[in-house]
C-alpha positions in Angstrom: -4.5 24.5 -9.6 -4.3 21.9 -6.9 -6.5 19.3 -6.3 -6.8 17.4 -2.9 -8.1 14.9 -1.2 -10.6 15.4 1.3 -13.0 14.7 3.7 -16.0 14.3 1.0 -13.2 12.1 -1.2 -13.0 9.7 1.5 -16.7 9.5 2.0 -16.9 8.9 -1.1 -14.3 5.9 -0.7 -16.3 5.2 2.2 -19.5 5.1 0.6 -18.1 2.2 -2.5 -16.7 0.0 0.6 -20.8 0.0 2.1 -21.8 -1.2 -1.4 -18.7 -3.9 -1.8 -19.8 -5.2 1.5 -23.1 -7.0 1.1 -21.7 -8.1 -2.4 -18.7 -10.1 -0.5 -21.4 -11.3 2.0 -23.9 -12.6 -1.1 -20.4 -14.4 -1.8 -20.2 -16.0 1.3 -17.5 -14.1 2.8 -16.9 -14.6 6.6 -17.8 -11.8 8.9 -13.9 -11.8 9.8 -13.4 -11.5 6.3 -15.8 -8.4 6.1 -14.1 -6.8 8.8 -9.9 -7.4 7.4 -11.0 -6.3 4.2 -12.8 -2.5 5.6 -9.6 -2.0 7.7 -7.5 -2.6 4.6 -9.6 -0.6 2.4 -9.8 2.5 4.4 -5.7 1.7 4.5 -6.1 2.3 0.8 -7.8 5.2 1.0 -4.8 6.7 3.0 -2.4 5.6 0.3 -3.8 7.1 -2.3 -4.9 10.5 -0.4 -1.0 10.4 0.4 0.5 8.8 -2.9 -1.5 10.5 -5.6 -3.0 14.2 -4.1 -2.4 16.8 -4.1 -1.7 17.2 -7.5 -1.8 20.1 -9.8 -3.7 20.5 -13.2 -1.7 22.5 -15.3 -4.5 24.9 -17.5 -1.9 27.1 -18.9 -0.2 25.2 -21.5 1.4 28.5 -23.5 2.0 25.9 -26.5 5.2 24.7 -24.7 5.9 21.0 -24.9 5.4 19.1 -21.8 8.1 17.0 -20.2 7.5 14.8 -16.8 9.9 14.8 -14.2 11.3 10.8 -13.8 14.3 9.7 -12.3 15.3 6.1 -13.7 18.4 5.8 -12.1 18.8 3.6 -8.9 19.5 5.7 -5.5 20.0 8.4 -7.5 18.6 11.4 -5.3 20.3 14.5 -7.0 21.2 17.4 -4.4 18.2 16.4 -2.2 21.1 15.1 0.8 22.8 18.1 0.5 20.4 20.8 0.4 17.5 18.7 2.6 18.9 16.2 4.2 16.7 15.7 7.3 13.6 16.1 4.3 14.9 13.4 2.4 15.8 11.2 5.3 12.1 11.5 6.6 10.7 11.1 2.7 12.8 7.6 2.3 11.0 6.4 5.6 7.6 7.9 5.0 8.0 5.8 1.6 9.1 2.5 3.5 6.2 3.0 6.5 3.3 4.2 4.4 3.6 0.4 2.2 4.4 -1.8 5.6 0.8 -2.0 6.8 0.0 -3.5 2.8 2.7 -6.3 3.3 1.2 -7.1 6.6 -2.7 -6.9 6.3 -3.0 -8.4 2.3 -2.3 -11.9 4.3 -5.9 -11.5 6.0 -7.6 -11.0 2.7 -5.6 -13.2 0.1 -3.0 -16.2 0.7 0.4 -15.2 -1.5 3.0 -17.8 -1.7 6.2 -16.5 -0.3 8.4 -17.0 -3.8 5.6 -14.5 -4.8 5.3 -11.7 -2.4 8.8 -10.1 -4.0 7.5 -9.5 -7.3 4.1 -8.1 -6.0 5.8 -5.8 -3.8 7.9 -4.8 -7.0 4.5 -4.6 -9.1 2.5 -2.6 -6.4 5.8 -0.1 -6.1 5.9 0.1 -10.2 2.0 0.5 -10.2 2.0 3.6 -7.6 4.6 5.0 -9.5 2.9 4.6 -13.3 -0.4 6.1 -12.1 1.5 9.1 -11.1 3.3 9.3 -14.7 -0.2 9.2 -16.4 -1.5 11.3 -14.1 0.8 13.4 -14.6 0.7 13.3 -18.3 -2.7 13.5 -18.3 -2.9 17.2 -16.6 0.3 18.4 -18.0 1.6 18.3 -14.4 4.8 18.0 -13.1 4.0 18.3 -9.3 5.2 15.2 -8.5 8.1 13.6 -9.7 7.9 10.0 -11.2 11.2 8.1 -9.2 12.5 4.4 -9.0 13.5 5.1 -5.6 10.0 5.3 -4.9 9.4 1.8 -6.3 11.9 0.2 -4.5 11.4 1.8 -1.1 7.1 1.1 -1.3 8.6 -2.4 -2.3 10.5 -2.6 0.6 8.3 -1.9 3.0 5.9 -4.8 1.5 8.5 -7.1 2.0 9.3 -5.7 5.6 5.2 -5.9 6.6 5.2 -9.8 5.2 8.4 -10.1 7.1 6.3 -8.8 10.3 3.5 -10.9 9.2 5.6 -14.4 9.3 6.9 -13.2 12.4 3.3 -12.8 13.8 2.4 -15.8 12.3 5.3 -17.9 14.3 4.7 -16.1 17.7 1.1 -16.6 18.0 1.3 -20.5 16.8 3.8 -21.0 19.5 2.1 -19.2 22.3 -1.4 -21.2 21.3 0.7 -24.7 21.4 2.3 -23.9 24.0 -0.3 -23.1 25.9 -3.3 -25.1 24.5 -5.4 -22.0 23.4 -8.7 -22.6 22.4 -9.9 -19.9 20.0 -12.8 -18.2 19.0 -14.7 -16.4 16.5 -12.6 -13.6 15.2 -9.3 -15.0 17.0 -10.1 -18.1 15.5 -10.0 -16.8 11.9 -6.9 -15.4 12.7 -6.0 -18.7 13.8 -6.5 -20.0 10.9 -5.0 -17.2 8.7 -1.8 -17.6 10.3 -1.8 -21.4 10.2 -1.5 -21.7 6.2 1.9 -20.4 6.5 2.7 -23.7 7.5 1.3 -25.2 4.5 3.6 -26.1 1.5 4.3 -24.0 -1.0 
């Protein structure tokens, strides 16, 4: 049996972002704040609707012992290229795009020190992939295989979105001195966002 996903999941989602608001606003959170961190959460919801579902609960057991499909071995992707390449081609991007937007927006919410941002890209990637191997335990499931690969291509698309972060962060501090922008409100919080990655490590 699979199990998705769907619309009423992500109200559901939905619905636990409406109560974490007021509770970040009772703790003096910026409006700015408010709005980075509902953009980034219904992100999440993406990731896991793509990462995690479907996947399939196993109810007929027949008293055989369970084994999980995992691939620990580094670019290691069996016959995949030669039976489906332009599949596998499009699943090594999907797994590089789908993290990018994390690299990129967790700078509006939280300040990570550059020396850092490698091994949380390498945690997040680990994390995705060790939620899939209990789920997949849990259920007796073997839907979805449990693959390094996977870790190091979500990682690198972490690293690619702070790489497209510091790049955002350099372009708009030049254009603002260079031209003597005064900002405001929300553009001013962005201001401000990008400014720290000027300040030392």
């Amino acid at each position: 049996m699979l199990i998705y996903f769907d619309g009423h999941d992500f109200l559901i989602g939905i619905g636990i972002l409406v109560v974490l608001l007021p509770i970040l606003r009772w703790r003096k959170r910026s409006l700015s704040y408010l709005l980075f961190f509902s953009i980034f959460w219904a992100y999440l919801l993406v990731v896991v609707q793509v990462i995690f579902f479907p996947f399939a609960i196993n109810t007929d057991y027949g008293g055989a012992t369970f084994s999980p499909s995992i691939n620990l071995i580094p670019f290691n992707f069996g016959s995949c290229f030669s039976t489906m390449p332009e599949l596998c081609v499009r699943a090594i991007i999907d797994n590089i795009f789908l993290t990018i937007p994390f690299g990129f927006g967790l700078n509006f919410l939280a300040r990570v020190k550059p020396r850092n941002f490698f091994w949380l890209a390498v945690a997040v990637g680990l994390g995705f992939e060790f939620t899939q191997l209990v789920l997949s335990i849990a259920f007796r499931s073997g839907y979805r295989a449990v693959d390094i690969n996977d870790v190091l291509l979500n990682a690198t698309g972490i690293l690619l979105g702070y790489a497209l972060f510091r790049a955002f962060a350099w372009a708009t501090i030049k254009v603002t001195e260079h031209f003597c922008i005064k900002h405001k409100r929300l553009f001013a919080d962005i201001y401000a966002i990008v400014l720290q990655t000027r300040a030392p490590d």
